[in-house]
VOVOSE-761651 format. One record per atom (N, C-alpha, C, O): residue in three letters; x, y, z. Coordinates in steps of 0.2 Angstrom, whole numbers, plus 5000, padded with zeros to 4 digits. Example, Ala and Ser with C-alpha at 12.3 -4.5 7.8 and 13.67 -1.06 7.14 Angstrom:
ala506649725039ala506249785039ala506649845039ala507149835042ser506449895035ser506849955036ser506450005039ser506750065040
***
This chain:
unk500449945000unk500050005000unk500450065000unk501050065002unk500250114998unk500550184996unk500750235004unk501150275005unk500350215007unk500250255015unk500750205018unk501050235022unk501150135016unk501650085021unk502550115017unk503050105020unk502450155010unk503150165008unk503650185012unk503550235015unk504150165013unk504650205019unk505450205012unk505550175007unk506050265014unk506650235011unk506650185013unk506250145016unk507250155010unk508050105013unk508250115019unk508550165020unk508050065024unk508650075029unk509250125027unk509350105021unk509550155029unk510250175029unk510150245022unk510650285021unk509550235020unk509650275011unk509550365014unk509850405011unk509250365021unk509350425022unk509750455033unk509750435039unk509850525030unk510250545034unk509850595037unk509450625034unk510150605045unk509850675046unk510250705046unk510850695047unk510050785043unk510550825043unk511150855048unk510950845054unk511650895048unk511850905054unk512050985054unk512451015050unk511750985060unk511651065061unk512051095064unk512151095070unk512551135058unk513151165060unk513151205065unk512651215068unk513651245069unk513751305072unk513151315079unk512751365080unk513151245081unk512451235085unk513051215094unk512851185099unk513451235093unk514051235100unk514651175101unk514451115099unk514851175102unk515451125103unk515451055105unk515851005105unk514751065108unk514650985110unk514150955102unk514150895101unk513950995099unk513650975094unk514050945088unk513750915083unk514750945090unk514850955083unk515250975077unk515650945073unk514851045077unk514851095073unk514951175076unk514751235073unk515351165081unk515451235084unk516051285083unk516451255080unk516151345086unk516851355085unk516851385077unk516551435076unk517151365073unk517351375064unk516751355061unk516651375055unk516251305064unk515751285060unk515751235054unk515251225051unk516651205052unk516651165046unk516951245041unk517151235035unk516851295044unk517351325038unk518251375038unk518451425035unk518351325043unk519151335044unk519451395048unk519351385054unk519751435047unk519951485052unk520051535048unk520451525043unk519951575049unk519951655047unk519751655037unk519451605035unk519951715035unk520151715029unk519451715025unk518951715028unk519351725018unk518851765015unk518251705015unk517651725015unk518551645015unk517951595015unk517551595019unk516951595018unk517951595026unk517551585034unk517051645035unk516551635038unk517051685033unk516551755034unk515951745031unk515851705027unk515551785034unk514751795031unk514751835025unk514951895024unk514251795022unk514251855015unk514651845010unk514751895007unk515051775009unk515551755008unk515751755001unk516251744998unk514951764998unk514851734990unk515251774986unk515351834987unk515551744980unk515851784974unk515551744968unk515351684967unk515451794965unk515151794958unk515351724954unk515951704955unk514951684951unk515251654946unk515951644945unk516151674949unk516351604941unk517051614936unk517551654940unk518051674938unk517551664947unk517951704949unk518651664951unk518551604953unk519251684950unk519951664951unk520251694955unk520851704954unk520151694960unk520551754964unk520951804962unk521551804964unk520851834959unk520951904956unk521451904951unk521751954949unk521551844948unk521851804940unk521251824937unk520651834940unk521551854931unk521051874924unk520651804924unk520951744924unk519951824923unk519551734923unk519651704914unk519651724908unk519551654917unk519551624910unk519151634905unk519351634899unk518451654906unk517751694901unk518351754900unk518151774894unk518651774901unk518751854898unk519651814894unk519951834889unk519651774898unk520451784894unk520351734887unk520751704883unk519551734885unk519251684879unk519351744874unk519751794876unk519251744868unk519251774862unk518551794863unk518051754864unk518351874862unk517751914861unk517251854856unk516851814859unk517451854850unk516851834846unk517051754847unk517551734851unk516751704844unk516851624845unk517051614836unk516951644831unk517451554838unk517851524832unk518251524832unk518551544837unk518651504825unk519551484827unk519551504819unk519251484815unk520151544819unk520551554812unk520951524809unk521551524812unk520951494806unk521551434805unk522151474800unk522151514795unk522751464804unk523251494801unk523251504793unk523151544788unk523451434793unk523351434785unk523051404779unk523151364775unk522451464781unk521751424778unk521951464772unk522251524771unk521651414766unk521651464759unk520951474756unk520751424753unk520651514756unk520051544754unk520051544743unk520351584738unk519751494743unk519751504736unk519051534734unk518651544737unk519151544725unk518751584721unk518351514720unk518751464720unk517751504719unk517451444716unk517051464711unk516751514712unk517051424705unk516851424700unk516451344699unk516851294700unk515951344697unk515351274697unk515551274690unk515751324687unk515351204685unk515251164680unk514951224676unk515151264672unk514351214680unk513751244677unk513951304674unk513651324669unk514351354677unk514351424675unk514851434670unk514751464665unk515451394670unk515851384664unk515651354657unk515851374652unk515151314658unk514751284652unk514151344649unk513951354643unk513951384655unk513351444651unk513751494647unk513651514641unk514451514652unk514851574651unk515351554647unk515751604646unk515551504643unk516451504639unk516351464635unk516051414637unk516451484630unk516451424623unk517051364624unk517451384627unk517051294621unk517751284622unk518351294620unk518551314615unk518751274624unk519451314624unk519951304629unk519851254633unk520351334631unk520951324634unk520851384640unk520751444638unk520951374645unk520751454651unk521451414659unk521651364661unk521551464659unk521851504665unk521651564669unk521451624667unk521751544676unk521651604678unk521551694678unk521351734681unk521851694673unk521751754670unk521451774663unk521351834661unk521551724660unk520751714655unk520151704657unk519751734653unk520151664665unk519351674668unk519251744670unk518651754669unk519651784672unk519651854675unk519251884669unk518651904669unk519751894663unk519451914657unk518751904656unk518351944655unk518651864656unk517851834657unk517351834661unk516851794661unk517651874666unk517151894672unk516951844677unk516551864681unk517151774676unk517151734681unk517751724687unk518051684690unk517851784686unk518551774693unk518551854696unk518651894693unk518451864702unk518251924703unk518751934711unk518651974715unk519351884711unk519751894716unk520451884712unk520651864707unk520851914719unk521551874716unk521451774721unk521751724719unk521151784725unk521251724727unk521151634723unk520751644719unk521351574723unk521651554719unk521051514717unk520651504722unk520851494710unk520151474707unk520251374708unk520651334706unk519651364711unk519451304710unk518751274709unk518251284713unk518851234702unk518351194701unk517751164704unk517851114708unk517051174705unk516651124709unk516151084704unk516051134700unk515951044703unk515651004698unk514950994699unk514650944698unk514651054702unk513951074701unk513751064693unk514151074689unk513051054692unk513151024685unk513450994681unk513950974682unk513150984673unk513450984667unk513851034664unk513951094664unk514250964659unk514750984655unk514750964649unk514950904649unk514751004643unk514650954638unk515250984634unk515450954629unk515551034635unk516051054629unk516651034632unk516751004637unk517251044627unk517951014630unk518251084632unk518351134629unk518451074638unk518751134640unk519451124644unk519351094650unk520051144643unk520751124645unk520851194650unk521051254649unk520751164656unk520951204660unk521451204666unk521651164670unk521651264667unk522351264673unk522151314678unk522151374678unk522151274685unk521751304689unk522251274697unk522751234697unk521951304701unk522651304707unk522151234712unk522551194715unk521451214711unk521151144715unk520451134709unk520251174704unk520451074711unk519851044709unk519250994712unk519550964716unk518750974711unk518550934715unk518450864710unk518450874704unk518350804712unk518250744710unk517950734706unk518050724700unk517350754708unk516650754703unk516950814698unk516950794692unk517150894698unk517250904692unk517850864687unk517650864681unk518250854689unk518850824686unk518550744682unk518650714676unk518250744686unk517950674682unk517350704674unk517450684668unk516750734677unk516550764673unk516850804668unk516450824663unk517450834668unk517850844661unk518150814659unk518150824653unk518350764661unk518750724659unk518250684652unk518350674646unk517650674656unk517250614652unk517150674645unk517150654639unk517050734646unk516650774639unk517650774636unk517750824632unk518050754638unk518750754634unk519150834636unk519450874632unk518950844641unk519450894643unk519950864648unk520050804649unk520250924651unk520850904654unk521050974659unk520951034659unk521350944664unk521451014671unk522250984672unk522450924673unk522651054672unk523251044674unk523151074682unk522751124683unk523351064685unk523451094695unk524251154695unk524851144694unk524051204696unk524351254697unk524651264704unk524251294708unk525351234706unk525551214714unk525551284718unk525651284724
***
């Protein structure tokens, strides 16, 4: 029945009631040691606090993320846009420029977004699988510019 539940023997404690005198116990320091900023009343400190070391939340980076030293930010250019915009032919990076698909100096590569049907012989600084592959099949060719 609902009214006979009790714990576990042994599963609970009575509490013990600090700073109640000497013979209790808990008298004298109360369990919080002798003098110093701890033992005092009103004792609390803020969150993250370090004793007066710059806290770790501040010695974080203002915004979140990681810059990776030597990341390389390329120009991408899709299948699809070379096959709308360039008859075929032979291109390099500054033939794309010419042709208003390269709008950085940063280094051009390939993505294999769409089709390809024309042969186009290209030399570009990366490429990706699928486009290399899909050139390859319509008879082009991509030389990698190190």
């Amino acid at each position: 029945m609902l009214h006979m539940l009790r714990p576990s023997p042994g599963s609970t404690h009575k509490r013990k009631r600090i700073a109640r005198g000497s013979s209790a116990g808990g008298g004298t320091t109360a369990g919080r040691g002798t003098k110093g900023q701890q033992s005092r009343a009103g004792k609390g400190r803020k969150f993250g606090f370090e004793g007066g070391q710059v806290p770790l939340i501040i010695r974080q980076p203002k915004l979140p993320g990681f810059k990776r030293p030597m990341h390389r930010t390329f120009e991408v250019i899709n299948l699809e846009t070379l096959e709308a915009a360039l008859p075929a032919g032979a291109y390099d990076p500054t033939s794309l420029r010419a042709h208003h698909l390269r709008t950085t100096n940063n280094p051009v590569k390939i993505l294999g977004q769409g089709a390809v049907t024309k042969k186009f012989d290209l030399t570009v600084h990366a490429v990706s699988k699928s486009a290399k592959k899909a050139i390859g099949a319509a008879g082009g060719s991509i030389t990698l510019i190190s």
